[in-house]
SEDO-800962 format. One record per residue: chain; residue number from 0; x, y, z of N, C-alpha, C, O in turn. Coordinates in pm, whole numbers, plus 50000, padded with zeros to 5 digits. Layout:
REM SEDO-800962
  unit  pos    n_u    n_v    n_w   ca_u   ca_v   ca_w    c_u    c_v    c_w    o_u    o_v    o_w
     A  NUM      X      Y      Z      X      Y      Z      X      Y      Z      X      Y      Z
...
This chain:
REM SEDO-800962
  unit  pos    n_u    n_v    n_w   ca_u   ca_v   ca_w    c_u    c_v    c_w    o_u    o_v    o_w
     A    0  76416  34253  09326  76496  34343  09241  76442  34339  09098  76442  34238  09028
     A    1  76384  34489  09055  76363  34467  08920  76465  34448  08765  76583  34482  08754
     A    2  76413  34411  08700  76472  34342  08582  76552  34486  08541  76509  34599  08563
     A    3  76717  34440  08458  76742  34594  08378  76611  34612  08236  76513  34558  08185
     A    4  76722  34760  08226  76602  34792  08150  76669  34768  08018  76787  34735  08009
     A    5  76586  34786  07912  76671  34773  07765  76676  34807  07704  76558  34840  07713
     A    6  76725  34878  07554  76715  34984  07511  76751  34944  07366  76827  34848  07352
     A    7  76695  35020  07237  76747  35009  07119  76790  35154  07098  76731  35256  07133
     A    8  76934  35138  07017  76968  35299  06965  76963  35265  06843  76988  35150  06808
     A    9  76937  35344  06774  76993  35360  06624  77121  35454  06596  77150  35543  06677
     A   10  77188  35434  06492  77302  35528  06485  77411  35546  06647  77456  35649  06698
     A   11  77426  35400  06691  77513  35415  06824  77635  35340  06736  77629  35221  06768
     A   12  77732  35358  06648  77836  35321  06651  77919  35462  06675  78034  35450  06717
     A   13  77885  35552  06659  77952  35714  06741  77871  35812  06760  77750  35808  06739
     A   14  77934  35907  06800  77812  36019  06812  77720  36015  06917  77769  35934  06996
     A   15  77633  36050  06955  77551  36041  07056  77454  35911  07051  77390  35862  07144
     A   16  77458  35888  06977  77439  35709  06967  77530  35620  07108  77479  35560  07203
     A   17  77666  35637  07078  77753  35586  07093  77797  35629  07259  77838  35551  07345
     A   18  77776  35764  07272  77763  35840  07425  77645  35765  07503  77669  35710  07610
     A   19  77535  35766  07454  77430  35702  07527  77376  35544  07533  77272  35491  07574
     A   20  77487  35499  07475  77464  35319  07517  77602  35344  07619  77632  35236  07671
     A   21  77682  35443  07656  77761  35418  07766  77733  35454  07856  77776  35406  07961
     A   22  77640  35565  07847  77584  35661  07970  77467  35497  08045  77467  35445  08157
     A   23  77376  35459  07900  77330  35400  07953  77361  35235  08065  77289  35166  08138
     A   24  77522  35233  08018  77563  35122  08106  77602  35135  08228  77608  35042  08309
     A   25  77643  35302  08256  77654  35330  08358  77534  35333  08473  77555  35338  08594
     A   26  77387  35327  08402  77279  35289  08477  77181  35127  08488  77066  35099  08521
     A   27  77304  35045  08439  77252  34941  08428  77191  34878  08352  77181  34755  08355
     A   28  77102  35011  08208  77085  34945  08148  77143  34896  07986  77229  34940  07911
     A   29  77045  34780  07980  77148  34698  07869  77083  34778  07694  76966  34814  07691
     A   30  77163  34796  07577  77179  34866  07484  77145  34758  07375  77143  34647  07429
     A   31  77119  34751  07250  77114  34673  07152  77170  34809  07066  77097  34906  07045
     A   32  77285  34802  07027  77406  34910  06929  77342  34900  06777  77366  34807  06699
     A   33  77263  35003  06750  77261  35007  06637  77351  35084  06537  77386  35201  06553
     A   34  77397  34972  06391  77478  35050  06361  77414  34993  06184  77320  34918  06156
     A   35  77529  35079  06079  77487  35037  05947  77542  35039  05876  77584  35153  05856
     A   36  77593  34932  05775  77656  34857  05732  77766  34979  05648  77885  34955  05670
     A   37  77750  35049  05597  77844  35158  05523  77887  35248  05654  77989  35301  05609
     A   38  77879  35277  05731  77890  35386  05827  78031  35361  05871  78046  35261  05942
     A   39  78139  35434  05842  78288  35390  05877  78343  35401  06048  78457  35377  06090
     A   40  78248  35436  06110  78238  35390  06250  78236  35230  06284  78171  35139  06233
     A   41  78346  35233  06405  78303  35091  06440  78230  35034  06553  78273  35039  06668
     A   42  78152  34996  06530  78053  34969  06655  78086  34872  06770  78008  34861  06865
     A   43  78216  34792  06764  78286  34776  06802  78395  34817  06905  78472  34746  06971
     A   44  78381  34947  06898  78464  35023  06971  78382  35073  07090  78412  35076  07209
     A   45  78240  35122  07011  78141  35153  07127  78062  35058  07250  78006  35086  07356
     A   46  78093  34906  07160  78079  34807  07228  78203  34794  07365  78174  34741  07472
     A   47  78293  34832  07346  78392  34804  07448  78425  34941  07525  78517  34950  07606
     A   48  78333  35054  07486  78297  35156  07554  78257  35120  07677  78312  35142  07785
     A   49  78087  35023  07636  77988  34995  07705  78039  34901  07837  78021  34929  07956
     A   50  78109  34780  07781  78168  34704  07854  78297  34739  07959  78339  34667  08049
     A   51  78355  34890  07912  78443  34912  07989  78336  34975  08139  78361  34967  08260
     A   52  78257  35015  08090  78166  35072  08202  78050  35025  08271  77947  35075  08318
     A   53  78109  34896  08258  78034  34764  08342  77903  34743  08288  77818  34706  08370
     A   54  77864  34759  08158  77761  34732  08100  77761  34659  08023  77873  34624  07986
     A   55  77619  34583  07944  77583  34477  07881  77527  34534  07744  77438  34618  07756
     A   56  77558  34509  07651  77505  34530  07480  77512  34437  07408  77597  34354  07439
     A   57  77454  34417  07320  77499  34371  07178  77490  34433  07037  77417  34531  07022
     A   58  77549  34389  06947  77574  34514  06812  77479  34429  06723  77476  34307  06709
     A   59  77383  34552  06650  77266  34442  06553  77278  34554  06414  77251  34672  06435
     A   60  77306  34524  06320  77287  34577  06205  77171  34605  06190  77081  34525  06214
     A   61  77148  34743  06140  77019  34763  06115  76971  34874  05977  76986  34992  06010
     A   62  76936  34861  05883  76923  35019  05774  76765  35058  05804  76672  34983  05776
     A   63  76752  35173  05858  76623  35246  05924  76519  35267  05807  76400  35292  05828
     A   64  76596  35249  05636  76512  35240  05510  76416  35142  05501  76323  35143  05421
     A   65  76448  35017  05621  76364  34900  05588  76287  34915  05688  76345  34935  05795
     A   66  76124  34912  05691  76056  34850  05778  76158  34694  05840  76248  34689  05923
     A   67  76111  34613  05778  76207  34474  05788  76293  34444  05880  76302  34355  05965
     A   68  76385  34580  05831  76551  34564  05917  76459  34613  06062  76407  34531  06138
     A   69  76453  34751  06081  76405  34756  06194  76319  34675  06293  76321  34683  06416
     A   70  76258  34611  06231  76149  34545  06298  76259  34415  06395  76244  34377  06512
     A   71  76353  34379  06305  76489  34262  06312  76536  34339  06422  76529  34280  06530
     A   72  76579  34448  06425  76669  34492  06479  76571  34511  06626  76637  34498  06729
     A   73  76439  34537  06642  76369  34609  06798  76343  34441  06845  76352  34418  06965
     A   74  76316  34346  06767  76289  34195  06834  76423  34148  06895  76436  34075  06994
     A   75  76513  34198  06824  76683  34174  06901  76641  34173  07059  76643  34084  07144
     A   76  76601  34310  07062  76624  34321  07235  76553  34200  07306  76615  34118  07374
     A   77  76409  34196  07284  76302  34078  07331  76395  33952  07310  76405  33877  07408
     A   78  76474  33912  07176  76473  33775  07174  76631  33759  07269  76678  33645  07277
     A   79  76703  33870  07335  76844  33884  07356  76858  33893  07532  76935  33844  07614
     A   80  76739  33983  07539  76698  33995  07700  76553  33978  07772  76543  33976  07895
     A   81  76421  33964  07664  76373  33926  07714  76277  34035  07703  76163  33991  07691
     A   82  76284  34197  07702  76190  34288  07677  76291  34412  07621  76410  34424  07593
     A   83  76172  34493  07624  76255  34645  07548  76160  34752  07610  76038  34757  07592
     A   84  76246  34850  07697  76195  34948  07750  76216  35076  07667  76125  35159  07680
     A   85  76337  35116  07568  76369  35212  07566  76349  35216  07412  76396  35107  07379
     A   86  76302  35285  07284  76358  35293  07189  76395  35453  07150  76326  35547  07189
     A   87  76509  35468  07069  76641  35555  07067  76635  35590  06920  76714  35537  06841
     A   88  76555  35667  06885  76567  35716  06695  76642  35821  06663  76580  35922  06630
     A   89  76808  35825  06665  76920  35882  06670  76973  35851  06506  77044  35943  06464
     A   90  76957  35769  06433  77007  35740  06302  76994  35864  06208  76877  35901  06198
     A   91  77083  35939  06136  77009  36038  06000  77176  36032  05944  77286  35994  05985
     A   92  77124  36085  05837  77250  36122  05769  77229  36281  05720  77120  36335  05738
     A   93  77331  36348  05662  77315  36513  05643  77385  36495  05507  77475  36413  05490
     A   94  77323  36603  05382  77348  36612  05270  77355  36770  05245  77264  36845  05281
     A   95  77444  36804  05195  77419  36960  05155  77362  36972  05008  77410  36906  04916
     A   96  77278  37043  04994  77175  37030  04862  77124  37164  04842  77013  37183  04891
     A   97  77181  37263  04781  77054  37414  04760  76948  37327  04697  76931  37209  04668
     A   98  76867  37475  04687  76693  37416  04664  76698  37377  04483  76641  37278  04436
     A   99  76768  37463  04412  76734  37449  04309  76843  37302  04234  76813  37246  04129
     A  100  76970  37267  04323  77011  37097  04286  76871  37046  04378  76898  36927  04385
     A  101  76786  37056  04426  76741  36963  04536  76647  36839  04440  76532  36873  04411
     A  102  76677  36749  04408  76625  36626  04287  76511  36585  04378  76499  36600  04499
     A  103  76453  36543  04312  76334  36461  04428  76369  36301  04479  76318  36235  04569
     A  104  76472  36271  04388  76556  36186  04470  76643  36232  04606  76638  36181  04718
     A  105  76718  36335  04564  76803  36371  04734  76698  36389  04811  76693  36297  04893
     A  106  76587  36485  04826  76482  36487  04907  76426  36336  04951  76460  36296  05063
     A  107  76369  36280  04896  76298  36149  04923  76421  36042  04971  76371  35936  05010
     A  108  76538  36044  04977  76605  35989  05046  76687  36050  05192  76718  35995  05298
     A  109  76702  36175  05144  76665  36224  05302  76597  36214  05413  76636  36202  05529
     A  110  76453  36219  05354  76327  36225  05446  76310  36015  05484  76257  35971  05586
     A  111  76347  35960  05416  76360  35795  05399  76424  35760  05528  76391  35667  05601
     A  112  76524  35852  05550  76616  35810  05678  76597  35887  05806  76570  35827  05911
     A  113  76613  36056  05800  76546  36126  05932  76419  36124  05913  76390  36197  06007
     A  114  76358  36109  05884  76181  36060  05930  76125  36015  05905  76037  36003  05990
     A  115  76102  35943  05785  76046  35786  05818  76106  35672  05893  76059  35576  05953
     A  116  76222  35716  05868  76334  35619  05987  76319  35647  06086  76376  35549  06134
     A  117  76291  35699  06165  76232  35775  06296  76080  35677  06314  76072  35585  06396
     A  118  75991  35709  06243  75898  35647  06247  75870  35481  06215  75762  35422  06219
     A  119  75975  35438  06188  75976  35308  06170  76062  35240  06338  76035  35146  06413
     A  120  76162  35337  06335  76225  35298  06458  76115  35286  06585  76103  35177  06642
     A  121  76014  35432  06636  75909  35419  06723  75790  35322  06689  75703  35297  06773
     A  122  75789  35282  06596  75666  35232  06530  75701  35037  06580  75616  34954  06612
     A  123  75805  35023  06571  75894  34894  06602  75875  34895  06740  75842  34794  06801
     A  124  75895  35015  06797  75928  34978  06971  75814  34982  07022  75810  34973  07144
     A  125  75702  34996  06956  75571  35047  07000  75548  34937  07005  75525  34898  07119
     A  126  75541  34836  06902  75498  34699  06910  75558  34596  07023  75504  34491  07058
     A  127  75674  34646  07069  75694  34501  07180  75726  34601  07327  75795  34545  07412
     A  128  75677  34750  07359  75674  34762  07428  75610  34749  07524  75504  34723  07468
     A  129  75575  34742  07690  75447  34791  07763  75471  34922  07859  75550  35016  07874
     A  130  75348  34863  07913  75374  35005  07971  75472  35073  08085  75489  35019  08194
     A  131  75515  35157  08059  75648  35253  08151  75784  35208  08025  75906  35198  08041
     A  132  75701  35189  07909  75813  35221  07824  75811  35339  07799  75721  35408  07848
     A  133  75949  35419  07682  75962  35559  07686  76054  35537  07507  76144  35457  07481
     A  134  76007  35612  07439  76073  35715  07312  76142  35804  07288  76092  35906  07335
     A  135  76224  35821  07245  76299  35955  07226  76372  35985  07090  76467  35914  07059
     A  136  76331  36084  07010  76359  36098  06882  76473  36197  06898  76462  36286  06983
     A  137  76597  36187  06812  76711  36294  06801  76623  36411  06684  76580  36371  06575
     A  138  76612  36509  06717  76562  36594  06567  76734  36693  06567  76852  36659  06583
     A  139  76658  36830  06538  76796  36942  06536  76743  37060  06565  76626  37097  06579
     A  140  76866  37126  06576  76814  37318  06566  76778  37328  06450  76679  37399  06434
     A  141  76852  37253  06303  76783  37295  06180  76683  37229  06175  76664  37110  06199
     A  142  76563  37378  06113  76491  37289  06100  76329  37291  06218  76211  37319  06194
     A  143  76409  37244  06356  76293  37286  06453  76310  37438  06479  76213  37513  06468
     A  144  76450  37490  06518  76446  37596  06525  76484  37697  06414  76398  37784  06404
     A  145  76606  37714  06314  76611  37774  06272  76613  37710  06132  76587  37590  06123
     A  146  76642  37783  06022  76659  37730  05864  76787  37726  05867  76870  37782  05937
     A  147  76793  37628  05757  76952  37618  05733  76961  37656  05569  76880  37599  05496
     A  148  77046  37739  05514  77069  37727  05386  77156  37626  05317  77276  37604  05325
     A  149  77072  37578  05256  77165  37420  05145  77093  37315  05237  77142  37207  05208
     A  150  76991  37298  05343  77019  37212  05382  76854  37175  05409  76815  37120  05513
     A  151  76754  37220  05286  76572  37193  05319  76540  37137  05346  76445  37141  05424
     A  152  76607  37012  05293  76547  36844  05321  76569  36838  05465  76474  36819  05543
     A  153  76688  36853  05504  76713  36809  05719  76638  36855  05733  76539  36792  05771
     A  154  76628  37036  05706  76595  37080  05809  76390  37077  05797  76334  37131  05892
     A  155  76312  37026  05704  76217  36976  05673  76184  36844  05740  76071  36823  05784
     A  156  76302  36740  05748  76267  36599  05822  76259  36637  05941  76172  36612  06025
     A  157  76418  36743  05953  76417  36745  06153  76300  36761  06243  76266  36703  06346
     A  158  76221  36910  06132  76090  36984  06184  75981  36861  06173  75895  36881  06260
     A  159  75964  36791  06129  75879  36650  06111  75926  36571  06212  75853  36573  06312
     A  160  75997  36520  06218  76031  36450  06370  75933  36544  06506  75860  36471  06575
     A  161  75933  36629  06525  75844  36689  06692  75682  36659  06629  75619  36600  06717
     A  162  75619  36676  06534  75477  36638  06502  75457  36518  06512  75346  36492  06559
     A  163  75518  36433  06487  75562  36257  06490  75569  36247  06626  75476  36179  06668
     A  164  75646  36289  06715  75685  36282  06860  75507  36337  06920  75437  36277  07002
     A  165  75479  36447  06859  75356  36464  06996  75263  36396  06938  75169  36385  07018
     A  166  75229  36316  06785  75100  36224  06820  75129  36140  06869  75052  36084  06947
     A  167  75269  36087  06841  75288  35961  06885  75274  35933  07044  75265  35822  07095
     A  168  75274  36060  07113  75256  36074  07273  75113  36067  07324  75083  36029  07438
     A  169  75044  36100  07250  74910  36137  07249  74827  36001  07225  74744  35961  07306
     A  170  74855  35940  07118  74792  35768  07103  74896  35666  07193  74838  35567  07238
     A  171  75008  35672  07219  75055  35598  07312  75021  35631  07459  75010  35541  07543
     A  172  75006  35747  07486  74996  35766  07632  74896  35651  07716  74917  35616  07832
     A  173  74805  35611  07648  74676  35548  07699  74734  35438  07729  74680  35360  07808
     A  174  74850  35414  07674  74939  35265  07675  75055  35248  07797  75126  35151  07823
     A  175  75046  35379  07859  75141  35443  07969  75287  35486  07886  75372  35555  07943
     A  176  75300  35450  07784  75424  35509  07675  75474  35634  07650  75411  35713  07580
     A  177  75600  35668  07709  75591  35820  07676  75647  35862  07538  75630  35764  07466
     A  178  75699  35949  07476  75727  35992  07362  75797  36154  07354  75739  36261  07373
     A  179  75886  36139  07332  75984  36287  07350  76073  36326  07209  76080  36262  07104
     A  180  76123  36422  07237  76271  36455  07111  76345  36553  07201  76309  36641  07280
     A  181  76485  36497  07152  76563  36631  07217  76584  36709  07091  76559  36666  06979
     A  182  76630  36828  07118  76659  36907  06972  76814  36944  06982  76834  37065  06977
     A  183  76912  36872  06993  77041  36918  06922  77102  37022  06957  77097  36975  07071
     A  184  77182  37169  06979  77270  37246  06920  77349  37216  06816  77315  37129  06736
     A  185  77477  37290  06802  77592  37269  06746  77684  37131  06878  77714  37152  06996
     A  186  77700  37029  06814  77706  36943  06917  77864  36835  06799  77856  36786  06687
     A  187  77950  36838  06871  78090  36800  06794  78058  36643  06775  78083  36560  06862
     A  188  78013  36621  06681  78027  36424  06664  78048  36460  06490  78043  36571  06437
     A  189  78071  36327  06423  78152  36312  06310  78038  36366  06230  78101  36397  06130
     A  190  77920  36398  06204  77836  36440  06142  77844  36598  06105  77817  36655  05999
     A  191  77899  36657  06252  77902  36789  06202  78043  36853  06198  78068  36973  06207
     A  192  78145  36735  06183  78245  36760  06208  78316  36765  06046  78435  36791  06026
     A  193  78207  36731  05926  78200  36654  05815  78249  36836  05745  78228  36933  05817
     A  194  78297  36849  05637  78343  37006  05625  78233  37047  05462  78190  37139  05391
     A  195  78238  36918  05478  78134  36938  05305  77992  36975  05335  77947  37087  05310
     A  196  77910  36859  05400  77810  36849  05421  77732  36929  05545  77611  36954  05545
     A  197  77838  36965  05659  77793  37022  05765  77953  37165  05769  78012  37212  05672
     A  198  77975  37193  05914  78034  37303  05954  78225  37260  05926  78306  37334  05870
     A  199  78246  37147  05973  78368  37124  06005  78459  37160  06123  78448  37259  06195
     A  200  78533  37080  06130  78616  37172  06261  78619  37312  06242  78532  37366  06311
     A  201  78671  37375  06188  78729  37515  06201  78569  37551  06227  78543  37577  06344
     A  202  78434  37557  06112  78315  37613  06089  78219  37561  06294  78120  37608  06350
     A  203  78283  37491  06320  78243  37446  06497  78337  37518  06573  78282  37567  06672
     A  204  78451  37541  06566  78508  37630  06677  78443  37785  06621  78381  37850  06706
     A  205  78452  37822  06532  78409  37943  06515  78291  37969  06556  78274  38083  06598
     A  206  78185  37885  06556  78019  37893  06586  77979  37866  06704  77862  37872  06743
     A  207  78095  37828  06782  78142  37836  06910  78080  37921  07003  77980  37922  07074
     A  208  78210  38017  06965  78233  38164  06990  78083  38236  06995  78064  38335  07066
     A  209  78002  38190  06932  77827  38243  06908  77767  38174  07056  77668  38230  07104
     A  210  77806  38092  07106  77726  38004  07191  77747  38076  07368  77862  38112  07397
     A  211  77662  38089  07449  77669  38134  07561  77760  38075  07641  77800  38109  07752
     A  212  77789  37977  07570  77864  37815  07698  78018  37887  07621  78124  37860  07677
     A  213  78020  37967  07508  78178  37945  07428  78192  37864  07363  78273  37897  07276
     A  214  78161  37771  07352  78167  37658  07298  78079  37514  07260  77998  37474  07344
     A  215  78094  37454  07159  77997  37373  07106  77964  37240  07147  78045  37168  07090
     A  216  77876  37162  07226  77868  37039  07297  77886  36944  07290  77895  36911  07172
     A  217  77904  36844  07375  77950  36706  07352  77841  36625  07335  77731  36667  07373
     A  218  77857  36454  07258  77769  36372  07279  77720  36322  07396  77601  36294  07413
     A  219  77818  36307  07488  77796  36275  07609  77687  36393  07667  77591  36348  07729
     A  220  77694  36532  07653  77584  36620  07717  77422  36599  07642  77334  36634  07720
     A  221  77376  36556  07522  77313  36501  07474  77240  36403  07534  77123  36405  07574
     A  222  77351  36287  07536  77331  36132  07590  77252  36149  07738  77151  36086  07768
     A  223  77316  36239  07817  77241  36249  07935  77116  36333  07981  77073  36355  08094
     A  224  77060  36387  07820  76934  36444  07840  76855  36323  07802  76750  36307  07865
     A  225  76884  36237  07714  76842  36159  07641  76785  36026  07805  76673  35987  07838
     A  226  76890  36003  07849  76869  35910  07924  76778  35988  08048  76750  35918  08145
     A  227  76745  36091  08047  76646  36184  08153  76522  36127  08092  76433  36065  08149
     A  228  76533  36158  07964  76373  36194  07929  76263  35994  07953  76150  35956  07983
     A  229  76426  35919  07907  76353  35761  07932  76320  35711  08092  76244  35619  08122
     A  230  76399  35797  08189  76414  35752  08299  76283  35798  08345  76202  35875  08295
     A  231  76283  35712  08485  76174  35773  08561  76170  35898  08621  76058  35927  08663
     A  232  76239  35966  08635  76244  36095  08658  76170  36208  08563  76138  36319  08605
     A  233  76150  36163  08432  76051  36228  08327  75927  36132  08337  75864  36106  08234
     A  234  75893  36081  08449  75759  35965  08422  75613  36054  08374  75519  36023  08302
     A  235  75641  36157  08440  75514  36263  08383  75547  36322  08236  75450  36372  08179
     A  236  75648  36321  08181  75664  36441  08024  75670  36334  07948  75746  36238  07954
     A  237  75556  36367  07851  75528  36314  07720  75482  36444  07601  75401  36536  07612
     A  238  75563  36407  07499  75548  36467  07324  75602  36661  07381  75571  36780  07389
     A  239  75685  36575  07400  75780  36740  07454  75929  36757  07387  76000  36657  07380
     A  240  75971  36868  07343  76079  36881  07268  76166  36968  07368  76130  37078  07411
     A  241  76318  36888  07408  76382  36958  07462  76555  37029  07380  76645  36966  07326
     A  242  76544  37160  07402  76668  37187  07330  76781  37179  07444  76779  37203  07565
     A  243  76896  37128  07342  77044  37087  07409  77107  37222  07324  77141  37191  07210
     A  244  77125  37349  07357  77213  37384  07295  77298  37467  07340  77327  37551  07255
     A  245  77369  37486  07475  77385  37568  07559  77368  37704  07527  77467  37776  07521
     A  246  77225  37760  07500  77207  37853  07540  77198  37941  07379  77144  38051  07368
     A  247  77238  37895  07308  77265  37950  07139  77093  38006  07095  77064  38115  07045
     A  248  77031  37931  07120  76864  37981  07044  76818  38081  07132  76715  38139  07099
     A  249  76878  38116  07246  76795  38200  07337  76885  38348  07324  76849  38461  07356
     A  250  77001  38305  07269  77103  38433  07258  77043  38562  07178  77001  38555  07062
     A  251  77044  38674  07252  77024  38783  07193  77086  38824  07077  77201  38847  07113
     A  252  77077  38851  06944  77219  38913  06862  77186  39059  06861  77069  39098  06870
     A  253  77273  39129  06853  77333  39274  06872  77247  39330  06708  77259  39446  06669
């Protein structure tokens, strides 16, 4: 019987973080919960998610700004279970910023967290992985697919995350490593549920109504593309971007 498998998330104290260390306990494998230290989520809660669903985790602080932390946070898994199959670059935060407030501080701390944080997260798992390990970067619709107004910096990191994903597929492959991103819809977790920075409730039921499905997706529908692309069932797809959005980018408008 082979060993479980193991996995680092970033940004799993809610949100699709938090969906896919449960999805993932439901397949046995074990999670290292990344969470960060200001984030008013409790990782705690997702921990007893995991455990309600007969799975194994532990919660590791981690800020995706540090080489350092990350590096702390991907040896967790090795020094906790022994190896690390999966790493999970789900962490960002969202700022609303037009172009002309856009400081080169808000920018450079944007890009600090969705994509160099991204790249520090794969860059970590690269080092203690072998081979029939697997990657998977969260990006967005802003950004890969469409623009967002007020919002250059995401949607600038998001679009940087899939170029990151296909070299990183391309120099890992030789290593048997795969490397993926899903791309998001309108998808209900506390990020876009935020009324300042993103849509808000009311600005998500309404944008809804735009979506072929009616309505806007869960973390859990996310979580289980996410856990496709690591599984063996994607053993052939590497530096491939898949959209989650039921159906919204393909919609015709009138």
């Amino acid at each position: 019987m082979s060993e479980p498998r193991v996995a680092i998330i970033t940004g799993a104290a809610s949100g699709i973080g938090r969906a896919l260390a449960v999805h993932y306990a439901g397949q046995g494998v074990r999670s290292i919960i990344g969470t960060f230290a200001s984030d008013p989520h409790d990782p705690e809660e997702t921990l007893k998610l995991v455990r309600n669903a007969g799975g194994d985790a532990v919660i590791h602080e981690v800020d995706v700004r540090s080489a350092a932390s990350v590096d702390s946070f991907a040896q967790r898994a090795v020094d906790e279970y022994g190896r690390l199959d999966y790493a999970i670059a789900n962490a960002g935060i969202l700022r609303n910023s037009s172009l002309t407030e856009m400081t080169d501080a808000r920018w450079t701390d944007m890009l600090d967290v969705d994509l160099t944080g991204v790249l520090r997260t794969l860059r970590a798992g690269a080092e203690r992985m072998t081979a029939g390990g697997a990657m998977v970067a969260v990006s967005s619709i802003a950004g890969a697919v469409y623009g967002w107004e007020g919002h250059t910096h995401y949607a600038a990191a998001k679009a940087g995350v899939l170029g990151l994903i296909r070299s990183i597929a391309v120099e890992l492959g030789p290593q048997g490593i795969r490397a993926n991103a899903v791309i998001p819809g309108l998808i209900e977790t506390p990020q876009s549920l935020d009324p300042v920075n993103s849509l808000g409730p009311d600005g998500l039921v309404r944008a809804g109504t735009d979506i072929p499905f009616g309505r806007v997706g869960t973390p859990a529908e996310v979580a289980s593309v996410i856990a496709f692309l690591t599984s063996a069932d994607a053993g052939y797809v590497t530096g491939q971007s898949l959209v989650v959005d039921g159906g919204l980018t393909v919609k015709m408008r009138a």
